[in-house]
N, C-alpha and C positions, 0 to 999 in steps of 0.2 A: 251448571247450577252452583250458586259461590255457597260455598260450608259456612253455617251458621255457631259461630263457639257461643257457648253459654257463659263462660267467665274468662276473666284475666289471664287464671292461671291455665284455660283450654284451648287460648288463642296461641298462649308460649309455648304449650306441650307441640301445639303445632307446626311452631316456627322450628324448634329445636327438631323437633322428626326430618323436619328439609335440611337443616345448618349443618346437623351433628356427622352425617355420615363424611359432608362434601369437606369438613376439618380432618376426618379422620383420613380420607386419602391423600389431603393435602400432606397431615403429617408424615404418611408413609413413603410419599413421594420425597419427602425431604430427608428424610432414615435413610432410604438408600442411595438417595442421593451423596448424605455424607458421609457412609458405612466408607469405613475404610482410614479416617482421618483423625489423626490420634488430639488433632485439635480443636475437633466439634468432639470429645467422647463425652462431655456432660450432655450436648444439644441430644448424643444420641440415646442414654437414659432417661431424661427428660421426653423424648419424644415417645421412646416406647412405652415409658410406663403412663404418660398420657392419652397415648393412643387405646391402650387396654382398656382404661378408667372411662373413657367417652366410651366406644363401644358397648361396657359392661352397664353403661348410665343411658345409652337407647334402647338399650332391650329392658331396660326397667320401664324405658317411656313408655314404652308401647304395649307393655302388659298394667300400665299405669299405676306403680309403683314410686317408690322412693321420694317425688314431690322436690319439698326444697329443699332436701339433703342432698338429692342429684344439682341440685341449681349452685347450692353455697360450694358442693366439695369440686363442682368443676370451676368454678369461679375460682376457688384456692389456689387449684394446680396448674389453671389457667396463667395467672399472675403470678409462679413460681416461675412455669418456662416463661411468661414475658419477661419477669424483671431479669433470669438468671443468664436468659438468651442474650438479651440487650448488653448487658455486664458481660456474659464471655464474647460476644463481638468485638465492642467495642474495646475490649483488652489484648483480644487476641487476632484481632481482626485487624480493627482501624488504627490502631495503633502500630503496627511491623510493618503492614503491607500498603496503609492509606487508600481503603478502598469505601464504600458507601454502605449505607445498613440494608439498603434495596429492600426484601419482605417484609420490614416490620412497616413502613407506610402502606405499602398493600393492605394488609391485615391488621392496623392498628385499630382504624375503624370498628372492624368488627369486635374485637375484643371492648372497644369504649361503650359498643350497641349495648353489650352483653350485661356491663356492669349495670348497666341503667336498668336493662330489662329484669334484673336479678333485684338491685338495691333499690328499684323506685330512685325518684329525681333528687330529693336531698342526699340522703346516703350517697345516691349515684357520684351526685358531685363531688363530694369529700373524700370519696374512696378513687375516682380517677385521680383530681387534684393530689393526692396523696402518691399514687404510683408515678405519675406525672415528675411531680419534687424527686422521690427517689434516682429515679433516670437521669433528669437534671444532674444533681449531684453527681452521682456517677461518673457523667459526660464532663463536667465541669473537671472533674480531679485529674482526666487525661489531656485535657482540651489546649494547653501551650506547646504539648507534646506532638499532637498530631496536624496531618499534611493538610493544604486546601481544600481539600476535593471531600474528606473527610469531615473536617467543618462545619463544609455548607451545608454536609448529610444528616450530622447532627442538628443543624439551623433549620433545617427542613424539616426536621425531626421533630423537634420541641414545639415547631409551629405551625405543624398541621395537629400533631398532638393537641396544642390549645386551642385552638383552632371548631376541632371536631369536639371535644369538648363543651366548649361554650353553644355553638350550633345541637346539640344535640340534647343538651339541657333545655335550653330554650325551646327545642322541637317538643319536647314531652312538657313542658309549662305550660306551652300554647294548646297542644293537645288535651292536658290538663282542663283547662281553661273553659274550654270551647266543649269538652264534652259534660262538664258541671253545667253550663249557660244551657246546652241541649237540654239533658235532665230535669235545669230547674224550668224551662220552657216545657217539654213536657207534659212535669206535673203541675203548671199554673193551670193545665185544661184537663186536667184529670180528677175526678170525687177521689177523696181522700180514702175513705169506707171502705167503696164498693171497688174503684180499679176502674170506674166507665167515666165517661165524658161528666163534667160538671154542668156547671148553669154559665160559665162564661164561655164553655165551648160552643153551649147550643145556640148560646147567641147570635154566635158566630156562623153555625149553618143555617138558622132560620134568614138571617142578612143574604147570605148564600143562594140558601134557596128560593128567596125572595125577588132578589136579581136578576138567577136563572130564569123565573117564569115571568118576570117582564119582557127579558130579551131575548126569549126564545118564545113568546105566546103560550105559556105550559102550565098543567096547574101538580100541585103536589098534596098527600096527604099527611094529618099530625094523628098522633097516637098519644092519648094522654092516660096515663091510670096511676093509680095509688090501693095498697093495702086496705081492704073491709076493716074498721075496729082494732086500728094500730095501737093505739092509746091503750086499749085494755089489754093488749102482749106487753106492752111494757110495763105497764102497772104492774102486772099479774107475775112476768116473769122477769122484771128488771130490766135498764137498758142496753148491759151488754147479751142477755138473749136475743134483744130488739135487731141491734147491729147486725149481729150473727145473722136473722134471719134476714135483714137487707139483703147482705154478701149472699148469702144462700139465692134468694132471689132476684137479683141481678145476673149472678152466673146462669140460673135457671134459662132468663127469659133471652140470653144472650146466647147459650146454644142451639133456641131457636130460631135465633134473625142470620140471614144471610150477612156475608163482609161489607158487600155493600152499602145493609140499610143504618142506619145511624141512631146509638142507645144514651140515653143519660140520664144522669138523677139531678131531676129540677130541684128539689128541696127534702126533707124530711123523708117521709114512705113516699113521696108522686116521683114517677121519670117520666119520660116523654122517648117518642119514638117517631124519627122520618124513614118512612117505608120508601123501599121503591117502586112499590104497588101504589094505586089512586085509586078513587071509587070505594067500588064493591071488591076490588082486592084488598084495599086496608080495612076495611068493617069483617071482613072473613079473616084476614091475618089475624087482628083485634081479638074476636072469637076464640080463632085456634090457640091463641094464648092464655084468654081469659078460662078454658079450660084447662092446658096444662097447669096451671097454676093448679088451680081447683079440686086437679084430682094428685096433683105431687103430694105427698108426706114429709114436710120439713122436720127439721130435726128439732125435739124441744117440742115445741108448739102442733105438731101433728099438721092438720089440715086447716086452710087459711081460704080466704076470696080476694078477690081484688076486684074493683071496678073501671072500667074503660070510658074514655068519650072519645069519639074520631070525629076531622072536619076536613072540609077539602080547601084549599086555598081559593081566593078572588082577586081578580087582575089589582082590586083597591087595596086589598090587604097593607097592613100591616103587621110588626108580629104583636102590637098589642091587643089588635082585632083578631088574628089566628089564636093568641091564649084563651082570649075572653070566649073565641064558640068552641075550642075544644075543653075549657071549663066547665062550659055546660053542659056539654056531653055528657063532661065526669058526674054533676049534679045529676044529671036528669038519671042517670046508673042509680045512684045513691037512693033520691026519689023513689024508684022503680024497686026496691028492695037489695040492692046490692047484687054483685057478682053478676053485675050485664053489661053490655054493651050499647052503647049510645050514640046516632051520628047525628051530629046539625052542622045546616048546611048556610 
């Protein structure tokens, strides 16, 4: 079953619980790898008191603590051992013995993910580009000094560096992008109000359902109801009581319909309901609604009615013809004294 994060920052908490441990043995592996070497002795303070600071910053994660004080102060120390690694190598490294940077392309990546994931995409950009120049320079002031081989490592260096960079900016723009367009897709079908389908979604299922029961020979039923005496909750209690009470009632009637069957607000107080019952299953759902309502105590306003009309679909249908007999349903409720239930067929 894939874990569900509720936000931004519960998706990182959980990338960093996988990332954080598998850095920390990297760096240990590289401690003692270069214990002993009076020429890594910064790489070896650097690595341990980094090592400490990550550790000390996932057992914050995981009792979920610290936030983005853990995210900015390992992002600091992060970029201390990169830039100070990068500068004692290539001083002390590529320069006497002409050998290659080898782990920092491994691992450069990671560190570029990081910055993004920590600064968001502008920041992101300005703060890699930024350590990016530093390194340059760096590399540049030894650069007539040092062998071939060295170089091309540096050359390799800078341009997988820009590289990852550019690709990775552009990865979270498009991402960007494309989850705004989801969202704003979304809420083009969603009531602003209530959080349930609109009138251009239903649209779209009545077209749907409409379809289906040409091409499959099937017929389907509509549920139509609207609030008893809306007009006098608003008068009496204002319109933002009014709304309140929608919301209240939309959640209401929405705990009781199954995933399957289909809720929205056609306009004003009326929604409309595609059950996946037919018949005398949706005149009996219709009911069983028209009562919960009836006997809930909203907030504010106490006790309320609503009226219902249901209709079953015809091979002729269309959805102007399915509106017009589940209207009258709703009318012939009204008629009938309110808080009933009505089928026409």
């Amino acid at each position: 079953m894939k874990k569900q994060f509720e936000s931004l920052a519960d998706l990182k908490r959980g990338v960093y619980l996988w990332i954080v441990p598998i850095i920390i043995i990297a760096l240990i592996l590289n401690t003692v790898m270069q214990n002993g070497y009076n020429e890594f002795k910064m790489n070896f303070i650097i690595n341990n008191a980094l090592t400490i600071w990550l550790f000390l910053s996932w057992v914050l994660l995981i009792k979920r603590r610290g936030g983005e004080f853990i995210e900015y102060s390992c992002l600091a120390l992060i970029t201390v051992y990169h830039i100070a690694t990068f500068c004692d190598t290539v001083a002390h490294y590529l320069l006497p013995s002409g050998g290659s940077l080898g782990d920092f392309i491994v691992w450069m990546p990671i560190y570029i993910v990081f910055i993004f994931l920590t600064l968001g995409v502008k920041k992101g950009l300005t703060f890699s580009i930024f350590i990016f120049l530093l390194t340059l320079v760096d590399g540049l002031t030894y650069f007539n000094r040092l062998s071939t081989e060295s170089m091309d490592s540096l050359f390799q260096y800078y341009f997988a560096n820009f590289v990852y960079i550019v690709v990775l900016y552009s990865a979270q723009h498009i991402f960007k992008v494309y989850a705004e367009a989801q969202l704003f897709k979304k809420h083009a079908y969603l009531d602003s109000l209530t959080g349930i389908a609109n009138r251009h979604q239903i649209d779209g299922w009545f077209e749907q359902k409409l379809k289906d029961a040409k091409e499959m020979n099937i017929t389907f039923s509509v549920i139509f109801f609207d609030i008893d005496h809306f007009k006098m909750i608003n008068d009496q209690y204002g319109h933002k009581v009014g709304d309140a009470l929608l919301i209240e009632l939309a959640d209401l009637i929405q705990s009781n319909l199954s995933a399957r069957e289909w809720f929205g607000r056609w306009g004003g107080e009326e929604f409309i309901i595609l059950p996946t019952v037919t018949g005398q299953g949706a005149i009996n759902l219709a009911e069983l609604l028209r009562e919960t309502v009836a006997t809930h105590d909203f907030q504010i306003v106490g006790r309320l009615t609503a009226s219902f009309g249901v209709t079953e679909s015809l091979p002729e249908d269309t959805i102007d013809s399915l509106l017009s007999r589940v209207d009258e349903g709703l009318y012939q409720s009204k008629h009938r004294g309110r808080n009933k239930v009505s089928s026409v067929s």
